[in-house]
LUMFINU-533510 format. One record per residue (C-alpha): residue number from 1; residue in one letter; x, y, z. Coordinates in pm, whole numbers, plus 32768, in hexadecimal, padded with zeros to 4 digits. Layout:
i->NUM&aa->a&X->X&Y->Y&Z->Z
...
//
This chain:
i->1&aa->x&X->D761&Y->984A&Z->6765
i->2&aa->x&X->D6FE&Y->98B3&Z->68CC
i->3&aa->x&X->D76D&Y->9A1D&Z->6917
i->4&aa->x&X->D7F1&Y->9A49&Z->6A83
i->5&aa->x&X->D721&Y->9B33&Z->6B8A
i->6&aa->x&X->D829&Y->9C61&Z->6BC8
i->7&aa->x&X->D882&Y->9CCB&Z->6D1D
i->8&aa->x&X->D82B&Y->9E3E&Z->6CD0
i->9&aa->x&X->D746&Y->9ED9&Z->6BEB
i->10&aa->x&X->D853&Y->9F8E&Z->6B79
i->11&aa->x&X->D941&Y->9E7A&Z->6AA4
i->12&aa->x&X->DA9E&Y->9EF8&Z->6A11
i->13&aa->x&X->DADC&Y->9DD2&Z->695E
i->14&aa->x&X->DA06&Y->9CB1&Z->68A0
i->15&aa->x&X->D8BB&Y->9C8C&Z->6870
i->16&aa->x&X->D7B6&Y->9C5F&Z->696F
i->17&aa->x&X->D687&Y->9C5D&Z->68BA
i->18&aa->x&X->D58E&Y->9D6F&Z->683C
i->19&aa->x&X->D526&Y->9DB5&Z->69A9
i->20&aa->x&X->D651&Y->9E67&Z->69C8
i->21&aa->x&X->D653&Y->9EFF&Z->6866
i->22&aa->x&X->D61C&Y->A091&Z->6845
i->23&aa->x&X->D557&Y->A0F1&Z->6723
i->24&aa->x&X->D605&Y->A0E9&Z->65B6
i->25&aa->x&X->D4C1&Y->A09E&Z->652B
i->26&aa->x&X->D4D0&Y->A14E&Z->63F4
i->27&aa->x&X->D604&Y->A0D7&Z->638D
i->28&aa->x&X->D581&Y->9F61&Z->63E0
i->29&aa->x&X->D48D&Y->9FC8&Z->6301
i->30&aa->x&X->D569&Y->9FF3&Z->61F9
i->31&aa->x&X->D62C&Y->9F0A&Z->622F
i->32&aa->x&X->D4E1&Y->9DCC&Z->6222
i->33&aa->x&X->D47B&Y->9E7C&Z->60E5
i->34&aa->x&X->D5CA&Y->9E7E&Z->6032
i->35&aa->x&X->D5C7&Y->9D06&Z->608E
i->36&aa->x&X->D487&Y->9CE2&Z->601C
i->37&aa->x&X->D4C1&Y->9D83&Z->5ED8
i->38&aa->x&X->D5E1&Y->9CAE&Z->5EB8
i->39&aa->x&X->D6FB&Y->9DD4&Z->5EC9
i->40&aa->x&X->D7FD&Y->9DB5&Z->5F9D
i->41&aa->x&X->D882&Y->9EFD&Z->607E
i->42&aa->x&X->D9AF&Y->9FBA&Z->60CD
i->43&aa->x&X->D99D&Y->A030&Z->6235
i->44&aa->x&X->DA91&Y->A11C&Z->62CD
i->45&aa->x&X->DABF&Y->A1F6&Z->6421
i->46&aa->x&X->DBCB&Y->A25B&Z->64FB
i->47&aa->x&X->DC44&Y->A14A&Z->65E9
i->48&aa->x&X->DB7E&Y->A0C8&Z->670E
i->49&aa->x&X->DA53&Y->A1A8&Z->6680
i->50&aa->x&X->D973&Y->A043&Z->667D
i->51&aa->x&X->D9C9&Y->9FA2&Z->6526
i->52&aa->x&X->D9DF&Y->9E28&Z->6570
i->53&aa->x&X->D8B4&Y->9E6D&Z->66AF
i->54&aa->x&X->D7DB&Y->9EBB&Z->6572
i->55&aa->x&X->D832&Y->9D88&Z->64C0
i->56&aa->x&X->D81F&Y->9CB4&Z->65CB
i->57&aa->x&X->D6C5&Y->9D51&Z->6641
i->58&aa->x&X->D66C&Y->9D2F&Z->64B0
i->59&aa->x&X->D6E0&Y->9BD7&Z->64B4
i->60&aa->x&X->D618&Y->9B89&Z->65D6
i->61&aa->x&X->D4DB&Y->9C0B&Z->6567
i->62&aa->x&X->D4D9&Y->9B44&Z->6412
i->63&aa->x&X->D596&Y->99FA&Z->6485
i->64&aa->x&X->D442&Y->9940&Z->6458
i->65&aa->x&X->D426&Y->99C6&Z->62DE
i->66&aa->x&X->D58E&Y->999D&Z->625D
i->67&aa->x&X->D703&Y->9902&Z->62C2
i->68&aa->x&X->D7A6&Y->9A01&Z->6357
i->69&aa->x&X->D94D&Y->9A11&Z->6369
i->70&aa->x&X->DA21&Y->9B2C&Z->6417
i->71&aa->x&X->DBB5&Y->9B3A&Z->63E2
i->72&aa->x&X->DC7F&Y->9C25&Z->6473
i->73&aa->x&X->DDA0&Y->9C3B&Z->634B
i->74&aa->x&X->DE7B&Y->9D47&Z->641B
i->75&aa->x&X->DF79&Y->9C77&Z->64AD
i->76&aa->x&X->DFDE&Y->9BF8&Z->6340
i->77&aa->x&X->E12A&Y->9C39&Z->629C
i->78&aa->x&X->E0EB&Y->9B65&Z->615D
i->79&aa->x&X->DFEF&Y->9A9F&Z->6062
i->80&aa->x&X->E04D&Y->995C&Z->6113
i->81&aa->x&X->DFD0&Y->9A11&Z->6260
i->82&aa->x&X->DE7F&Y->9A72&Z->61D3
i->83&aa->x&X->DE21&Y->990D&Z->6152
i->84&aa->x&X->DE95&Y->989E&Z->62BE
i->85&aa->x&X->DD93&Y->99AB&Z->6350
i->86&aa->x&X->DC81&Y->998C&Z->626D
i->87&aa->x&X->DC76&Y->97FE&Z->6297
i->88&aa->x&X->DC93&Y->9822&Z->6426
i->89&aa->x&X->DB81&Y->994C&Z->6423
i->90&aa->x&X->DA9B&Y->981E&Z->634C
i->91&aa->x&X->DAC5&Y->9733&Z->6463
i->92&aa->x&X->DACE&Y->97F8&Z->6577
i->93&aa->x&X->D992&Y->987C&Z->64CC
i->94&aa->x&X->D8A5&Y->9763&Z->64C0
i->95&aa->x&X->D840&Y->965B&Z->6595
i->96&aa->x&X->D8D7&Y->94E1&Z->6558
i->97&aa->x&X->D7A9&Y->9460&Z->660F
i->98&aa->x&X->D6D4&Y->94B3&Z->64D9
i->99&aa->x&X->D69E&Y->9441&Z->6380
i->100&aa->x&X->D772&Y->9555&Z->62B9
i->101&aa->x&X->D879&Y->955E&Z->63C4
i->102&aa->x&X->D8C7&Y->9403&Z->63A6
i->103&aa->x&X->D8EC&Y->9412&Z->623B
i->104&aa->x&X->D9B6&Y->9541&Z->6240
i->105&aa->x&X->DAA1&Y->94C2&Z->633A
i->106&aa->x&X->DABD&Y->936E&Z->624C
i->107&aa->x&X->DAEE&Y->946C&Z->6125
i->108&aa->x&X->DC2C&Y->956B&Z->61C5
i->109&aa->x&X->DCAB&Y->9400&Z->6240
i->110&aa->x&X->DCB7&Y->936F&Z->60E4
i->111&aa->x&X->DDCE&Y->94B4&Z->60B2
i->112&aa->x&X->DEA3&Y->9406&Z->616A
i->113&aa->x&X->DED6&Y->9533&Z->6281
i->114&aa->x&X->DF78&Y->94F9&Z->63D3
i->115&aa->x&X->DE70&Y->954D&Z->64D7
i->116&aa->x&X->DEC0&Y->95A0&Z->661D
i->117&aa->x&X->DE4D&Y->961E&Z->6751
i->118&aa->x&X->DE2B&Y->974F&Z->686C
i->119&aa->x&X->DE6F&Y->96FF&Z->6990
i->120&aa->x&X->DD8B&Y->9844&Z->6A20
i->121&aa->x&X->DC56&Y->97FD&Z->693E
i->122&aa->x&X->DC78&Y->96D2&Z->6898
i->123&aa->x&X->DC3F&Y->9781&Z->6767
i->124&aa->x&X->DCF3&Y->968E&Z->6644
i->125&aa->x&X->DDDF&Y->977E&Z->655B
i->126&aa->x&X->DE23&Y->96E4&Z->63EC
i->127&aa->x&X->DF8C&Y->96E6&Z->6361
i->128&aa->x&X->DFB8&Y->9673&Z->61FD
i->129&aa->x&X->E126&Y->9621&Z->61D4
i->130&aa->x&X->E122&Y->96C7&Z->605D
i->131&aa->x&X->E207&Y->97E5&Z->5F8F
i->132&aa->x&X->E163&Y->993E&Z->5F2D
i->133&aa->x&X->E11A&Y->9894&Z->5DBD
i->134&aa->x&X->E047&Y->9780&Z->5E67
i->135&aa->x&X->DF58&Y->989C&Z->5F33
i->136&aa->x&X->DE88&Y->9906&Z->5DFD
i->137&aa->x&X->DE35&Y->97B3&Z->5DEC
i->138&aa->x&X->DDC9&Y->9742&Z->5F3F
i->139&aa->x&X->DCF3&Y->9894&Z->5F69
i->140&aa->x&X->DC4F&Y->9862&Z->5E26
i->141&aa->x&X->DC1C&Y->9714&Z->5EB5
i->142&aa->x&X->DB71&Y->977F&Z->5FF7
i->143&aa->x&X->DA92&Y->9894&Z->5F64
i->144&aa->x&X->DA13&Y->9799&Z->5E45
i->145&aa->x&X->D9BF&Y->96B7&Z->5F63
i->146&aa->x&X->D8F6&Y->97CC&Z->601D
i->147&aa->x&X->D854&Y->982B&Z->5EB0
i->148&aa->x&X->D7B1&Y->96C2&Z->5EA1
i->149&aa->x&X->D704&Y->96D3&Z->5FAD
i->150&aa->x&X->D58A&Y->9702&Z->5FDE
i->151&aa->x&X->D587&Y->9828&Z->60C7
i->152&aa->x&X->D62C&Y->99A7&Z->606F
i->153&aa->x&X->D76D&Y->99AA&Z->6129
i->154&aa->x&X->D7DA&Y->9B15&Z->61BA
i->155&aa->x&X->D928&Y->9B26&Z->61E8
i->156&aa->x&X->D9CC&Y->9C58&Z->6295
i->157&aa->x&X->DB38&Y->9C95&Z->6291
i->158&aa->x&X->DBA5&Y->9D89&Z->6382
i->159&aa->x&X->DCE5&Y->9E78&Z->632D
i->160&aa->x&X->DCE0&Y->9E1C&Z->61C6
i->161&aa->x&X->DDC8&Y->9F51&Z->617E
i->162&aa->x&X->DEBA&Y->9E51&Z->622C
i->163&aa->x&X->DEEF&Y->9DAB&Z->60B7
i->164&aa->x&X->DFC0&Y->9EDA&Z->6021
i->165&aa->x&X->E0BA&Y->9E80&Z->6127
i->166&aa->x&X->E122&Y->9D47&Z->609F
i->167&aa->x&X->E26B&Y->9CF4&Z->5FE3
i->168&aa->x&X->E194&Y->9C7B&Z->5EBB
i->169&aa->x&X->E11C&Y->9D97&Z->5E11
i->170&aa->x&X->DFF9&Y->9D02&Z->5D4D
i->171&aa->x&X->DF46&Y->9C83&Z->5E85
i->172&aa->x&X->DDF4&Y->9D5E&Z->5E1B
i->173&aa->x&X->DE16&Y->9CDF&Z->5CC9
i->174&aa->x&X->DDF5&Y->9B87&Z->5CDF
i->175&aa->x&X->DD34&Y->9BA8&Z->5E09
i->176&aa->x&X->DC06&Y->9C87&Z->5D4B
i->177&aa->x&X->DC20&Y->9B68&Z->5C27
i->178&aa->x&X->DB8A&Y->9A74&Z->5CFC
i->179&aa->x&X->DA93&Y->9B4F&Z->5DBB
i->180&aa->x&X->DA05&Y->9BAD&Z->5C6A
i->181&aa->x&X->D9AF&Y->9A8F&Z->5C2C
i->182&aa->x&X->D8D6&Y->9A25&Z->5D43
i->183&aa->x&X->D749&Y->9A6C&Z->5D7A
i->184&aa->x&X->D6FC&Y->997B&Z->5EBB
i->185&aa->x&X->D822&Y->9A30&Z->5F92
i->186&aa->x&X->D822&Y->9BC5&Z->5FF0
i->187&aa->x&X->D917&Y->9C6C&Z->609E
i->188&aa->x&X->D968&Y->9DAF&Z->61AC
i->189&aa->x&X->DA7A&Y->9E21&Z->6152
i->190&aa->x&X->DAF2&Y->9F0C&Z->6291
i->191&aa->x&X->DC29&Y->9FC0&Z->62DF
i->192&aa->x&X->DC7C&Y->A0EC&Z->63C7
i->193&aa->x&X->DD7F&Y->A18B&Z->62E9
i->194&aa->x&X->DCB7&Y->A24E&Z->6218
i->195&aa->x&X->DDC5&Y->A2DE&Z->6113
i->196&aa->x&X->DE23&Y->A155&Z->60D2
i->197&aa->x&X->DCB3&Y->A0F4&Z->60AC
i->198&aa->x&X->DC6C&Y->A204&Z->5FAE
i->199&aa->x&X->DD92&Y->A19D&Z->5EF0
i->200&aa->x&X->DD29&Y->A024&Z->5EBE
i->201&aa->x&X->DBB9&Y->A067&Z->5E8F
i->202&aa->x&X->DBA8&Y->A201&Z->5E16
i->203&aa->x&X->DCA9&Y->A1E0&Z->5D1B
i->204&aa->x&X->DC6B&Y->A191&Z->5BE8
i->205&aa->x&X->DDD8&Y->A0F5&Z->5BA1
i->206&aa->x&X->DDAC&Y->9FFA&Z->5C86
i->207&aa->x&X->DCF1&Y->9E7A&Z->5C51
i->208&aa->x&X->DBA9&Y->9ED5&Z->5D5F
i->209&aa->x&X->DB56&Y->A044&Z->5CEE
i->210&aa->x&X->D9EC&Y->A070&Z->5D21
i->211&aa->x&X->D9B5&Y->9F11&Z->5D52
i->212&aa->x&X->D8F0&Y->9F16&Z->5E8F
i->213&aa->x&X->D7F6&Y->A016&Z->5F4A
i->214&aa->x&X->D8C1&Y->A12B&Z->601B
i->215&aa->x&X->D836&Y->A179&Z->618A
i->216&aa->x&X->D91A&Y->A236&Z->628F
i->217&aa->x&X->D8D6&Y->A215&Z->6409
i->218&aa->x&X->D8C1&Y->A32A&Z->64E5
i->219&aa->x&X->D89E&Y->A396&Z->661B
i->220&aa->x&X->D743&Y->A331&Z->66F4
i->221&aa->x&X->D63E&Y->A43B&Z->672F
i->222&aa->x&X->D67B&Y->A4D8&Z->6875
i->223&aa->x&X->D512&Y->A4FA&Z->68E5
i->224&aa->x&X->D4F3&Y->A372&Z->687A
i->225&aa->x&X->D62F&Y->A2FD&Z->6915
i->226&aa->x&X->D5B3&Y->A3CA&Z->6A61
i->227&aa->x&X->D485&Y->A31E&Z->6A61
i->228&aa->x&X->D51D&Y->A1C8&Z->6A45
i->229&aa->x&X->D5F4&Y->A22C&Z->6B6B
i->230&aa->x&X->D4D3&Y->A2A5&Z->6C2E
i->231&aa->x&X->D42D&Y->A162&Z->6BF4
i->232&aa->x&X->D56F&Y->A08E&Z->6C55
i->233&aa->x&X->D579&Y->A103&Z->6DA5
i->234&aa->x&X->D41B&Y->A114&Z->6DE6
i->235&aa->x&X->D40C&Y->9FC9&Z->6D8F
i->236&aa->x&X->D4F3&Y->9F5A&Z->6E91
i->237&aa->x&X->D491&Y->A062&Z->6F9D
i->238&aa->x&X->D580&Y->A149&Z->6F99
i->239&aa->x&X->D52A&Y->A2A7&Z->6F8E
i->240&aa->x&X->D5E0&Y->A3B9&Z->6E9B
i->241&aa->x&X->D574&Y->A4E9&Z->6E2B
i->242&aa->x&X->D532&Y->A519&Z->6CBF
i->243&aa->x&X->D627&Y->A673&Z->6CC9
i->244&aa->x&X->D747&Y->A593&Z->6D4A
i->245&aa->x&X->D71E&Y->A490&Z->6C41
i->246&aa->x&X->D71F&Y->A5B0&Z->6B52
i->247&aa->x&X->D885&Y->A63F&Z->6C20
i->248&aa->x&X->D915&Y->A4BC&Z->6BD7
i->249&aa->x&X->D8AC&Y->A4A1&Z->6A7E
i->250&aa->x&X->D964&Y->A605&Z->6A44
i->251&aa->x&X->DA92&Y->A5A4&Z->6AC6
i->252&aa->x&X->DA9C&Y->A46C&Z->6A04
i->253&aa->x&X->DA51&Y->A522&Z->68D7
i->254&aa->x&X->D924&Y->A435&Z->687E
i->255&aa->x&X->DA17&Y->A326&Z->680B
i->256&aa->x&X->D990&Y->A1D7&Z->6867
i->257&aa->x&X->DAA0&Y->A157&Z->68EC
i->258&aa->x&X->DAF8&Y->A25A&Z->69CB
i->259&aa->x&X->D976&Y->A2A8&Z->6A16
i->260&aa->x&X->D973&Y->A10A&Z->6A5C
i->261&aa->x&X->DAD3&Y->A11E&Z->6B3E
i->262&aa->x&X->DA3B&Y->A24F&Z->6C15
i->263&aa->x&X->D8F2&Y->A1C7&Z->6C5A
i->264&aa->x&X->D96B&Y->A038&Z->6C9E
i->265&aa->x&X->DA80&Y->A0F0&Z->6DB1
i->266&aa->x&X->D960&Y->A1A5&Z->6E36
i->267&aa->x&X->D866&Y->A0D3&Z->6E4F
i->268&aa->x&X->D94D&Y->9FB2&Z->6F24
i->269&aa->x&X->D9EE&Y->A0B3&Z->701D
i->270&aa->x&X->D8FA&Y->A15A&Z->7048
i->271&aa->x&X->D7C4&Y->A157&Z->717B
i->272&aa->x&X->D667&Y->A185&Z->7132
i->273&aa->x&X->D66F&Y->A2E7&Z->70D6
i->274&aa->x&X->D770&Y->A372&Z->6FC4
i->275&aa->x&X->D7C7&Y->A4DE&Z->701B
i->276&aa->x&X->D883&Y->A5E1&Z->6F34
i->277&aa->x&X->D9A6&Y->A575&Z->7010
i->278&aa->x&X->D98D&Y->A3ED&Z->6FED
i->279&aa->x&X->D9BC&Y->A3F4&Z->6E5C
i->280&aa->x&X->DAEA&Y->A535&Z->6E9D
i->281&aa->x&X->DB97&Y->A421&Z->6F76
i->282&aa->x&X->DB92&Y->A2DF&Z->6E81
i->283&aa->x&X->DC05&Y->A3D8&Z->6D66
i->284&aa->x&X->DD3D&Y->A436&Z->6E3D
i->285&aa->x&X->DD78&Y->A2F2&Z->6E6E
i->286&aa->x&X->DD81&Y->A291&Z->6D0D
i->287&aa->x&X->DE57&Y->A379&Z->6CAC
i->288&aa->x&X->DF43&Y->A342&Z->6DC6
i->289&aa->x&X->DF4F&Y->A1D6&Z->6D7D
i->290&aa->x&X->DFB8&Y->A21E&Z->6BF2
i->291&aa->x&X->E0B0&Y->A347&Z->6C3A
i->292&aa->x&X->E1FB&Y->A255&Z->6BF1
i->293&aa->x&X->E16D&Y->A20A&Z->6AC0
i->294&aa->x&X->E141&Y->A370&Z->6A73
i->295&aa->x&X->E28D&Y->A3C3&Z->6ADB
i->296&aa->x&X->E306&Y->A2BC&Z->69D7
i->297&aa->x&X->E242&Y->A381&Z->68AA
i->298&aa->x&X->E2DD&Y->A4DC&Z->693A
i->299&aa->x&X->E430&Y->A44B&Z->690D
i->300&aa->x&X->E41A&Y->A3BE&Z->67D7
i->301&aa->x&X->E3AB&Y->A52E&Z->6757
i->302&aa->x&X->E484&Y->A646&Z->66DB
i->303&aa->x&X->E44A&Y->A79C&Z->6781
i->304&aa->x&X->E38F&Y->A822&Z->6665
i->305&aa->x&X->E2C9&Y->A6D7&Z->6672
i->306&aa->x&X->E277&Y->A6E0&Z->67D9
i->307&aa->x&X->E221&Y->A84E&Z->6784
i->308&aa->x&X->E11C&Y->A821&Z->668A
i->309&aa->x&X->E085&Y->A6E0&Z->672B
i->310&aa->x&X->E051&Y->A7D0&Z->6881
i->311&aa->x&X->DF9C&Y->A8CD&Z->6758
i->312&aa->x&X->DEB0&Y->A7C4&Z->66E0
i->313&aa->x&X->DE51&Y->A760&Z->6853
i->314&aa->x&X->DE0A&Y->A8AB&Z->6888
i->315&aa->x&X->DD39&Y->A8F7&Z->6786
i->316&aa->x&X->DCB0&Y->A7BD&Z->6779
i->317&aa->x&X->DC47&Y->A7B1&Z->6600
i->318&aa->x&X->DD3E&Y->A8B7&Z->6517
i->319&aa->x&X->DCE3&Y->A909&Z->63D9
i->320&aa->x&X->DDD7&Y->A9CB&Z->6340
i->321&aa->x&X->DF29&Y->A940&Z->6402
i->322&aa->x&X->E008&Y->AA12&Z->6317
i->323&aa->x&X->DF18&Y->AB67&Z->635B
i->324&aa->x&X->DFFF&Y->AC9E&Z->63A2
i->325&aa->x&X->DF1B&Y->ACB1&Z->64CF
i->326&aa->x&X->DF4C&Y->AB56&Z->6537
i->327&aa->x&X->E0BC&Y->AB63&Z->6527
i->328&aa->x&X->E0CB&Y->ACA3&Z->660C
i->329&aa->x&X->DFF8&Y->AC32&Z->66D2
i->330&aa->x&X->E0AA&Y->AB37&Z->6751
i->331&aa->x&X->E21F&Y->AB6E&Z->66D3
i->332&aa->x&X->E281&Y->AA59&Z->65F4
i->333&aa->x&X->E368&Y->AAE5&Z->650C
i->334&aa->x&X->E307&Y->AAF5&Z->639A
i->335&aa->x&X->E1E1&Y->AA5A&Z->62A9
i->336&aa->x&X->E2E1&Y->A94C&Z->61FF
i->337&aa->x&X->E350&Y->A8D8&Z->63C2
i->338&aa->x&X->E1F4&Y->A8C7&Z->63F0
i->339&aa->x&X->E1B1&Y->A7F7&Z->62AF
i->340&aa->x&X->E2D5&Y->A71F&Z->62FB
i->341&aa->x&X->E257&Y->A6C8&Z->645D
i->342&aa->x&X->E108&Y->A697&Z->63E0
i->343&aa->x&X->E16A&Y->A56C&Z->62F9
i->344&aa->x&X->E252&Y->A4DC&Z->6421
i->345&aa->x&X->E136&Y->A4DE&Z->650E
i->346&aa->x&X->E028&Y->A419&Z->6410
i->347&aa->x&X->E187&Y->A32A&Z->63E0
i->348&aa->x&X->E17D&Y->A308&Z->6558
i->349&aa->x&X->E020&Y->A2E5&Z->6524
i->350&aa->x&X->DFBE&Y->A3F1&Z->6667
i->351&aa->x&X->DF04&Y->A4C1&Z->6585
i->352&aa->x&X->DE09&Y->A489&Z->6489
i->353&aa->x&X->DD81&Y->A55F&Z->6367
i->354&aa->x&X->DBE3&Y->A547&Z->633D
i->355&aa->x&X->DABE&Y->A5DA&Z->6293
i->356&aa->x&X->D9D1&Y->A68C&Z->6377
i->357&aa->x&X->D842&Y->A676&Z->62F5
i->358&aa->x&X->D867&Y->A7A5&Z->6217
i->359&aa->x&X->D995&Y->A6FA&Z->6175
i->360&aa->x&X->DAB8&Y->A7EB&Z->621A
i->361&aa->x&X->DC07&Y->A705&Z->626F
i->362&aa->x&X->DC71&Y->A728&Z->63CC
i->363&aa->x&X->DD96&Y->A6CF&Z->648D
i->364&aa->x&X->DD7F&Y->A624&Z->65D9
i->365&aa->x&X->DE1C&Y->A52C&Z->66F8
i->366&aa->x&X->DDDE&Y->A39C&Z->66A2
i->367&aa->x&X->DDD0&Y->A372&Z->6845
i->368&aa->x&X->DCCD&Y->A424&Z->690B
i->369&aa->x&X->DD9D&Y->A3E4&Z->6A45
i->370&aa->x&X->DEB6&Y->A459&Z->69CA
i->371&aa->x&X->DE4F&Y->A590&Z->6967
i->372&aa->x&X->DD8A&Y->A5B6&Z->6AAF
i->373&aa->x&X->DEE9&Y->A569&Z->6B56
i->374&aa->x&X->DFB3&Y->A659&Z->6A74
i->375&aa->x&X->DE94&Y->A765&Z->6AAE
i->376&aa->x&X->DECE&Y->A760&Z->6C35
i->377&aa->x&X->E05B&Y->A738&Z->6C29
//
């Protein structure tokens, strides 16, 4: 499939090719010898810290060696959804001009689905017209078809922690039944909830537990993302000092997508030369341009909520949220308010808990822009 030339260096959204790819070559590493070693992975970050960029850019790299299919399972509510989006992610996955295409076309049409249209990509989405009972069925169906062939298939399914959220209960169950049984066809399983992910694959209750490879994404090296940035602008003639790159990654906390936001919004306003100035604007203007949405999250907070999530943007990362010093520090109330608020603002999903390198959990905002915004206010 031919991959589109971006109109920055510095893409928010899709995939533009490895040109535009920072680093993450360990964990690519990883991730081509878990294939190799036929094992499939668990992969997990925060959202918008680069997930499905990595297994695009993976994808990419190995397209020659193996069949390569990408579904995006977050928008599903049921079991009937996810054999909808795992037969549209095979078609909209491989090419109908060749020999396998053709035949897998002729194959998801012999289920009888109706296949329509979009009318922005032309992308065809699959709709089987069949009851939950009917779905083990049809995906057994599809993955045994992907198991015959004569190439490895690597199938990723992005925010797989999506599948506790269904009304049927057993989802994993059934699901891990069939996967078991396959040897042609190896899976990413990634998800950016990292309390649900540990539950279906960390727990040894449940139907996947220690049934794939575990590798968590973090952040991107500073000094390497600095000199990809460097290189970007260079590239295109635009001068900017490597101690203002290092100002912008700061203030986006490192966080690709934020790191990715600043740069592209730099980079197009700006002239030849980027001053300390030029990157202080665009982030003003970011944060100006999302302020109704952050007046929305204010409201929908409690005072003791709005409290603690002012705390966290403070501090940044908190360790100890219910510390005697913590509390004083910034007046909110008593240990049990504080735990209460906590557990509200992961429901909200604002905050998120996460292991630092030495293995200490720490609290912290989801949005880097919102805390940026809250931390000015």
């Amino acid at each position: 499939m031919k991959i589109k030339r971006a109109k920055t260096p510095f893409p928010t959204s899709g995939y533009f090719g490895p040109e535009y790819f920072c680093d993450r070559e360990k964990e690519t590493e990883i991730l081509k010898s878990n294939i190799k070693g036929n094992q499939s992975t668990t992969l997990v970050s925060i959202r918008r810290m680069g997930k499905t960029g990595l297994i695009k850019n993976l994808q990419h790299s190995m397209s020659d060696e193996i069949i390569c299919i990408y579904a995006d399972i977050l928008p599903t509510e049921n079991s009937v959804d996810l054999v909808n989006t795992l037969a549209s992610a095979i078609l909209n996955s491989i090419s109908i001009n060749d020999k396998f295409g053709t035949k897998i076309w002729n194959f998801i049409k012999s289920l009888r689905p109706v296949i329509s249209y979009d009318s922005l990509s032309g992308q065809p989405n699959v709709s089987f017209n069949i009851d939950l009972r009917e779905t083990v069925t049809h995906i057994d169906a599809l993955l045994s078809f992907l198991e015959s062939q004569n190439k490895t298939v690597l199938f990723a399914i992005d925010e797989f922690q999506q599948i506790l959220n269904y009304a049927e209960s057993n989802t994993d169950a059934w699901l891990r039944k069939i996967i078991q049984q396959l040897n042609n066809v190896i899976f990413i399983f990634s998800g950016s909830q990292h309390h649900l992910m540990h539950e279906i694959f960390s727990n040894p209750g449940r139907p996947f537990f220690r049934s794939t490879s575990f590798l968590q994404l973090d952040k991107i090296e500073s000094s390497v993302y600095e000199e990809f940035i460097l290189q970007k602008f260079s590239e295109n003639k635009k001068e900017i000092s490597p101690e203002v790159v290092a100002e912008m990654l700061n203030w986006a906390n490192v966080h690709t997508y934020y790191v990715q936001l600043i740069c592209n919004r730099v980079f197009i306003n700006s002239e030849k030369k980027i001053t300390r100035d030029t990157w202080k604007q665009e982030a003003l203007k970011i944060l100006d341009e999302q302020k109704i949405i952050f007046f929305g999250y204010r409201d929908l907070l409690t005072k003791q909520q709005w409290n603690l999530l002012k705390a966290i943007a403070s501090e940044q990362e908190v360790y100890s949220p219910t510390s005697k010093e913590f509390i004083m520090d910034y007046k909110l109330g008593s240990p049990a308010t504080v735990m209460r608020s906590l557990e509200a603002l992961q429901k909200k999903e604002l905050i998120y808990s996460y292991y630092n390198s030495e293995g200490k959990l720490f609290y912290s905002i989801y949005d880097v822009l919102f805390q940026r915004w809250i931390q000015k206010s």
